[in-house]
N, C-alpha and C positions, 0 to 999 in steps of 0.2 A: 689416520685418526678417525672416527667414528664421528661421523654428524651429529652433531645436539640437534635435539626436535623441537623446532618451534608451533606452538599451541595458541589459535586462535578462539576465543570467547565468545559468542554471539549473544550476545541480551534482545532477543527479538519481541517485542511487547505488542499485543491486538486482535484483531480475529484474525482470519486466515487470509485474507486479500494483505495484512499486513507483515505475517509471518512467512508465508510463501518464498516474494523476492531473495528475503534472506537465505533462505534452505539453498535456494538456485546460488548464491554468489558461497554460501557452506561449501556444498558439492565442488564447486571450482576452485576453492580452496584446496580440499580434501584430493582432489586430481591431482594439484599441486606437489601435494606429499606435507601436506601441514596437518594437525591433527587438531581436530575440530570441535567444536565443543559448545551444543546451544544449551542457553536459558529462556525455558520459555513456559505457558501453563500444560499442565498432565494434557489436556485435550486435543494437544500436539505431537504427544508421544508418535504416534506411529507413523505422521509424517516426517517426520523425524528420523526414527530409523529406517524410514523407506530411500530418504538421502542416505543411508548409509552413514548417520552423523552421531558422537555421543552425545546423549538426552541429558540435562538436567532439570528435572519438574521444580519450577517458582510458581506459587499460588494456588489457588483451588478451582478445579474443574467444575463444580455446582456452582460455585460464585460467580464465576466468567459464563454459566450459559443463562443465569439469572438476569445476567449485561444484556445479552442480546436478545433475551426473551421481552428486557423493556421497553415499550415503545415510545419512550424518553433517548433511548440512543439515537434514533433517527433524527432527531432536530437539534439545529444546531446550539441552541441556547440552553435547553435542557441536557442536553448529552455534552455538553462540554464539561459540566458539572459533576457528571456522571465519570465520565475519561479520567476528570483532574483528582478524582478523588481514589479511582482505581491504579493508577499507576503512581502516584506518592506513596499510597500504601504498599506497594511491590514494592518500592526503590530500595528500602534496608534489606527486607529477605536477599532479595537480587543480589545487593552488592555482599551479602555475606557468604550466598552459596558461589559466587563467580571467587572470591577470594579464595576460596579453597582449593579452585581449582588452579591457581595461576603459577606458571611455572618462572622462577626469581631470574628476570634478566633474558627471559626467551618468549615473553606474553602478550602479543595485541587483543586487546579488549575491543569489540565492535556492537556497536545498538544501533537502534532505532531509533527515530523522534523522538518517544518517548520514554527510552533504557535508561531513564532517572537512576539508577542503579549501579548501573555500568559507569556511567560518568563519574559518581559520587566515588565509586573506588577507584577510579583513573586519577581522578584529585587526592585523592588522601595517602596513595600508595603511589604514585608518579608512573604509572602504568602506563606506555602510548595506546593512545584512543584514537577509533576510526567514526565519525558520524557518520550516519546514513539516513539517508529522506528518499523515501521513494517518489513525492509527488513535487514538483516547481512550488506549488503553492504553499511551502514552507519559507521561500524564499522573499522576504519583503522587498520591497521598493518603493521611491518615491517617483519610479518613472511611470511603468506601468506595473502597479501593483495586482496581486493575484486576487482573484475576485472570490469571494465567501460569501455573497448574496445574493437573490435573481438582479441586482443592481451590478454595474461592469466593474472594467477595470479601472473607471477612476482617468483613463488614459488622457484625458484635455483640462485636468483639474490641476489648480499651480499645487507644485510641489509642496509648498509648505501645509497646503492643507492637508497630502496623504501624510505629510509629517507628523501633525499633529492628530490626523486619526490612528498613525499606530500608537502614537504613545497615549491620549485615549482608549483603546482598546488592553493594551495594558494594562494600566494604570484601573481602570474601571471595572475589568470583565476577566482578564488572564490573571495578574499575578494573584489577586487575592484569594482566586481557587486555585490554582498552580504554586505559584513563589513562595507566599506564606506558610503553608502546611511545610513544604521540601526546606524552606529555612529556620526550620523547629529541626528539624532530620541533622541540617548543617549545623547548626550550632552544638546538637550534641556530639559530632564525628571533629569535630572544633576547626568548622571550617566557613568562612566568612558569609556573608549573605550573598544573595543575588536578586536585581531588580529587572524589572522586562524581560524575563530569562528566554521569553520566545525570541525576542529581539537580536543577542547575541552568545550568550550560554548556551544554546542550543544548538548551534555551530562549532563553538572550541572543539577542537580535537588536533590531530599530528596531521589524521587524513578529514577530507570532507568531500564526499559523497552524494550525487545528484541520481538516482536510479530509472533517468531516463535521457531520451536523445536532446540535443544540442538543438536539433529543429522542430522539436515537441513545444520547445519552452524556449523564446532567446533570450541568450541572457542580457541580461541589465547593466549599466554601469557601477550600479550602488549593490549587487550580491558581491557574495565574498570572493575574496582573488585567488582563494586557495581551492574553489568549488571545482572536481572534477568530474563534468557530468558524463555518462559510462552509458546509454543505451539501456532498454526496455530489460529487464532478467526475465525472459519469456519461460512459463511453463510449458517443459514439453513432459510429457507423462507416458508410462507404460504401462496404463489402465488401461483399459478398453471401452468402448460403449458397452453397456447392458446388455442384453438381449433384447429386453423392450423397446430400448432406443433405437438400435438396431432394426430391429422391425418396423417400428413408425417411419423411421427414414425411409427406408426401401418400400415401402407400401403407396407413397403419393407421392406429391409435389414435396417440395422444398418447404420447412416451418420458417415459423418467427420464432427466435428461443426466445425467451421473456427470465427474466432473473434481476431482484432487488437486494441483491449480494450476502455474502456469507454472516456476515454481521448482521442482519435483519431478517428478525423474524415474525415481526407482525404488520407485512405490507397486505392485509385482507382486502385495502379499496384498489391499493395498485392490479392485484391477480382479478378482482371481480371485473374492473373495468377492460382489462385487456381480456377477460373470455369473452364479453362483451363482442368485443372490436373484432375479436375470432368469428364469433358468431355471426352477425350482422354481414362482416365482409367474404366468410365462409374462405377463410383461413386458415391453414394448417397451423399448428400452436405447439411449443413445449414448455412449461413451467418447469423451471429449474429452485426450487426452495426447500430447505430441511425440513421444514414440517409439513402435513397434509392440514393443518388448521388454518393456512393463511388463505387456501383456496374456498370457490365457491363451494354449496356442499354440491351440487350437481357441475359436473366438467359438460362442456361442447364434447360430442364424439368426436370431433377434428381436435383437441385437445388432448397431452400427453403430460401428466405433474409426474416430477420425478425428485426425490430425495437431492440426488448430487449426477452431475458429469462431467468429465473432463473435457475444458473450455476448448484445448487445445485439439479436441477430434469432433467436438460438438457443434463447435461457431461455422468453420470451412465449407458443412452440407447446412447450412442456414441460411433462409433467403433475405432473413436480416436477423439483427440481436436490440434489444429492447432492455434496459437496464439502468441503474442506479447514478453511473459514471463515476464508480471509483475506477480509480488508477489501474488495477490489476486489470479490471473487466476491462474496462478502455484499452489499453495495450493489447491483448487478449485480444480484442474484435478486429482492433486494426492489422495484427497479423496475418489474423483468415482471411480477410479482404473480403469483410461482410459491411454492409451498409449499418450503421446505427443510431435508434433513437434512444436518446439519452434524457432520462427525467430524474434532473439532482434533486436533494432532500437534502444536503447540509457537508458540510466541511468543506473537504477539496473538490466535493462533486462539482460544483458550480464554475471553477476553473478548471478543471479536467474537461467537461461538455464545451466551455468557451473554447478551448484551445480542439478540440477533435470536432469541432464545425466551423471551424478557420479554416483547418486542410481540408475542408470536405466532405468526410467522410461521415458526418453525424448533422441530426438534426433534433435538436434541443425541445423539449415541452415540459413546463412546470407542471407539478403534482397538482394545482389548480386547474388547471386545462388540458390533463390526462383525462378526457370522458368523451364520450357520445361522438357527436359527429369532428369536432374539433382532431380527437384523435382517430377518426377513419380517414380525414383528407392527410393527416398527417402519415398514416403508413404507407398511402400509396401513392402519398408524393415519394417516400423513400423507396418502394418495392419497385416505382416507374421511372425513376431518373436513374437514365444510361449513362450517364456524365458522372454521377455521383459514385456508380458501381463503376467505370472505370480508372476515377480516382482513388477506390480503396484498394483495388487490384495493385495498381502503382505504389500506395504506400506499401504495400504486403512482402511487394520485391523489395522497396530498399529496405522493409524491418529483415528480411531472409539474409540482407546480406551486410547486415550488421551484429558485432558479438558483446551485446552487452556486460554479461558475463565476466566472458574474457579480460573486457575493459575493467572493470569492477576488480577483479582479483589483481589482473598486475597493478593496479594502485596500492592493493592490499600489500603487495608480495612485495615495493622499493619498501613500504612503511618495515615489512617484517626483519628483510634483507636490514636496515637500519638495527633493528632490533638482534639479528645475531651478529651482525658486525661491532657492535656493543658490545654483546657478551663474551665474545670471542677475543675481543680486547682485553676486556675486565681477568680473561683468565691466563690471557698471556702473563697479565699482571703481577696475577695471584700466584703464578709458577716461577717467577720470575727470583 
């Protein structure tokens, strides 16, 4: 008898530090022999089919580079507002283009944080659904909550007060730009409201997905029982360096790469002050940013701006990485076993930089205190501690000999394996 083909969904919603993971846990699918299938914006196409994955375009590509062209995404307060109102608006196209594709009785549905989409048709059409969070800091707690501010984790505060700051935080700042709009959506699909939805909506699913290591993040007693967290989905690419990067490498010492992530395009004080620091300490530099407008208009000659490079052949000949601390880039650095200074700007940064200068391997400075001399004792405290570059060496082997991937998918694969053993029944049924 002929195998039925089971068809995975991927609703991947964000810039590309968000969309990436997924493609990496597609691909391990697709190895699988499942047939794959992302929803994501046009701007993604071709990474897309560089996985090897089929494309479905959700949204509009000027709209989404408008996002990250504003310099309201970068802060937490303003860009929150900004996020809640771009992914409600996705969440119907989403879930009508993903509807079309779903194969009756053979279909796992899989998103992201924020695949408002994907979930809505997993609810309405009984679809099994896979959550996925690439970062801990989606995960609440009342022990030691994940930190969202230059302020901590909260770690010595009675529980009741982080209690009652998530459901303030709710209740004041999330659902009304989040829940409200998506419960005008529900009610027309005739499907009940939801309150706190970060709180525990955001978790329902069949499977539930943590896209990182077990010793990145510990878990908590109060995260879900059902959370299996799978290991870093490491980019490894079949890009090359440039030519130019290429050449700069080989010409001198070792750079700093410097990068305020794919989502951000108007870091102009971040790139001025680090040519700065270049200067001054007559350091080799490579700016890694999409545009040529966020730099100064005159570069250091030991200075190299470059459109894009791939992290994973970039970071390894770097003598450190200097960056935003999201999740991708963070994973990313700690692979190469590069030393890193981490200056968060807002979301998960702030708990991402907390937890990669616990292990050692980074050393934290607010966008306030990214300048002058502040930030020159800061790089060569990092460029000069031998302790600090031996501990990133050490993480590097055990990230080498971990398969996050791997882990990722066969969670995917008992959920799928459910789903044709379903359908395989349903037809014994049907013959019967």
């Amino acid at each position: 008898m002929e195998a039925m083909r089971t068809r995975v969904l991927i609703s991947a919603v964000g810039s590309r530090g968000d969309v990436q993971p997924l493609l990496r846990v597609g691909e391990g699918l697709r190895g699988g022999g499942h047939e794959v299938h992302v929803f994501a914006n046009p701007a993604f196409g071709g990474a897309v089919a560089t996985a090897g994955l089929v494309f479905r375009a959700v949204g509009d590509e000027e709209e989404h580079r408008r996002g990250l062209d504003d310099e309201r995404i970068t802060k937490s307060r303003s860009g929150l507002a900004m996020v809640a109102d771009a992914v409600v608006r996705l969440a119907r196209p989403t879930l009508e283009a993903m509807r079309g594709d779903v194969l009756p009785g053979r279909t796992l549905a899989v998103g992201s944080t924020f695949a408002f989409g994907a979930r809505l048709l997993c609810e309405q059409d009984g679809l099994p659904f896979a959550a996925v969070h690439l970062a801990p800091s989606m995960f609440r707690s009342e022990h030691e909550a994940p930190r969202f501010s230059p302020l901590g984790h909260f770690r010595h505060w009675p529980r009741r007060f982080k209690r009652g700051m998530w459901n303030l935080m709710d209740r004041r700042f999330l659902d009304p730009v989040f829940a409200a709009p998506l419960n005008a959506i529900r009610a027309d699909l005739g499907l009940p409201p939801v309150a706190r939805l970060m709180h525990g909506w955001i978790h329902e699913g069949d499977v539930l997905l943590g896209l990182f290591p077990a010793w990145f993040a510990e878990r908590q007693p109060d995260w879900p029982a059902a959370l299996v967290t799978t290991g870093f989905p490491l980019a490894f690419t079949k890009e090359p360096l440039s030519p130019a990067v290429e050449h700069f490498l080989d010409e001198g010492s070792a750079p700093i790469v410097f990068t305020a992530g794919t989502a951000n395009t108007a870091s102009w004080e971040f790139f001025d002050a680090s040519a700065a620091a270049c200067a001054r300490l007559d350091c080799r530099g490579i700016f890694v940013a999409t545009t040529r407008d966020q730099m100064p208009e005159r570069l250091p000659d030991n200075v190299l701006h470059v459109t894009r490079a791939p992290f994973d052949r970039l970071f390894p000949r770097a003598a450190a990485v200097v960056h935003h601390g999201g999740i991708g880039t963070t994973a990313q650095a700690m692979a190469s076993g590069t030393p890193q200074l981490i200056r968060p700007m807002a979301y998960d940064q702030f708990d991402n930089a907390s937890r990669a200068q616990r292990l050692g391997v980074a050393i934290e400075l607010l966008p306030r205190a990214y300048r002058g001399r502040r930030l020159d004792r800061t790089l060569h405290a990092l460029l000069s501690d031998a302790s600090r570059r031996l501990r990133c060496r050490e993480l590097a082997q055990r990230l080498a000999a971990e398969e996050g991937v791997e882990v990722a998918c066969n969670a995917l694969d008992r959920a799928l394996a459910h789903v044709e053993s379903s359908s395989h029944n349903a037809r014994i049924r049907s013959l019967a």
